[in-house]
C-alpha positions in Angstrom: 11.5 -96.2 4.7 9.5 -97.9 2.1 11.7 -99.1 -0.7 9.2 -99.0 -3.2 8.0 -94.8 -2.1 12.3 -94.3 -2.7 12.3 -95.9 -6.3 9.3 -94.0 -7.4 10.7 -90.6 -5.9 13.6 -91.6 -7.9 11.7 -91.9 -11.0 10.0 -88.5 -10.4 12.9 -86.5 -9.8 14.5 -88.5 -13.1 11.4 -87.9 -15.3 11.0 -83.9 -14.1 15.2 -83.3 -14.9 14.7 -85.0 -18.3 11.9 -82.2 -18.7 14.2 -79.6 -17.7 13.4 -78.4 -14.6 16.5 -77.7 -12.6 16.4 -76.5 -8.8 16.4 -73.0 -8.3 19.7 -71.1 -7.8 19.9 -68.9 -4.5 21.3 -65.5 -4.1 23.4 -66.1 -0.9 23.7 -63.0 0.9 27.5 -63.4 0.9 27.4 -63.3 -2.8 25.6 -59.6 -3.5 28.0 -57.2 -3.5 29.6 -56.4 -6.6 33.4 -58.0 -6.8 31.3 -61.5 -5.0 28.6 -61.3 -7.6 31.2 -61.8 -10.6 31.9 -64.7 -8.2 28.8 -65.7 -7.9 27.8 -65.1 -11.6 30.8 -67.0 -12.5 29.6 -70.0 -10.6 25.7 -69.9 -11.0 26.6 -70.1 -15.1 28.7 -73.1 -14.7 25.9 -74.7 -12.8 23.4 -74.1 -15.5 26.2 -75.1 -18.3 26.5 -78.7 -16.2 23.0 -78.9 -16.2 22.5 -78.4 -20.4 20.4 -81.4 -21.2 22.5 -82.7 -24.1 26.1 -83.5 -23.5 27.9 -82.0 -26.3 26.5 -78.1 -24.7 27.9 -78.9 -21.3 31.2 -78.2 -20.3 33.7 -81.1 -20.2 36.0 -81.6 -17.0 38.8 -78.9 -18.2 36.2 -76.4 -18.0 34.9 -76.9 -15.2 37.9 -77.2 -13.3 39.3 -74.0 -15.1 36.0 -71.9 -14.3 36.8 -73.1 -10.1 40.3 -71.9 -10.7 39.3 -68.7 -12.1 36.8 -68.6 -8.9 39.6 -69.7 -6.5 41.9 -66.7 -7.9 39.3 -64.2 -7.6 38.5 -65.3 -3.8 42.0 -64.8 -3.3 42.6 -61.5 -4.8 39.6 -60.0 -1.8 41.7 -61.8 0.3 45.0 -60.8 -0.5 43.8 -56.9 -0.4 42.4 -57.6 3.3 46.1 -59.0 3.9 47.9 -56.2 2.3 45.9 -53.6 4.9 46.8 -56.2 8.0 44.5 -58.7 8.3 45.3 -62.3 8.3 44.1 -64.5 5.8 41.3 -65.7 8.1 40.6 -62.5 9.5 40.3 -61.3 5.8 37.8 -64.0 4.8 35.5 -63.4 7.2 35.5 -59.8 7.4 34.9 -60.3 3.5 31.8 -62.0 4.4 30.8 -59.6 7.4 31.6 -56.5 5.1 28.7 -58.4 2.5 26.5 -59.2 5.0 27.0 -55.2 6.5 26.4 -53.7 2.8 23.1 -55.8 2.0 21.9 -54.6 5.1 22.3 -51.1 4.1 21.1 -51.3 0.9 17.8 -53.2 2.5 
């Protein structure tokens, strides 16, 4: 490609963040049933926190790492109650995911 079309893509996307504009955050359908959406809550605010434009708002490395912990832990307490009624762990995670997938269709 065209060196100079990259560096002035660059300089777009640069300009347009310093102006706030942030991409959009998408409502996987994985993530829309209510124990994932704390999940996905959980995640889409740290997102948004990272992206604060000055750096003294955003969270520093403890926090972010913290916040996936606390995502990690919830992940694995679905899990876990999939294991506890016989499933194994990979079983669990994706009948988790199938189980999501079944209620959005009937909700749609």
């Amino acid at each position: 490609g065209d060196p100079d079309n990259k560096t002035k893509n660059k300089f777009l996307i640069m300009k347009k963040v310093a102006g706030g504009a942030r991409p959009p955050i998408p409502l996987a359908p994985e993530f829309r049933n209510k124990n994932s959406g704390i999940l996905y809550e959980a995640l889409a605010g740290l997102m948004e926190d990272c992206w604060q434009g000055k750096a003294d708002i955003r969270p520093d490395v403890s926090g972010i790492v913290e916040t996936l912990h606390e995502c990690g832990a919830k992940w694995d307490e679905e899990v876990k109650c999939l294991e506890d009624m016989g499933f194994s762990r990979t079983d669990s995670q994706e009948a988790l995911v199938e189980a999501n997938n079944n209620m959005n269709l009937a909700a749609s």
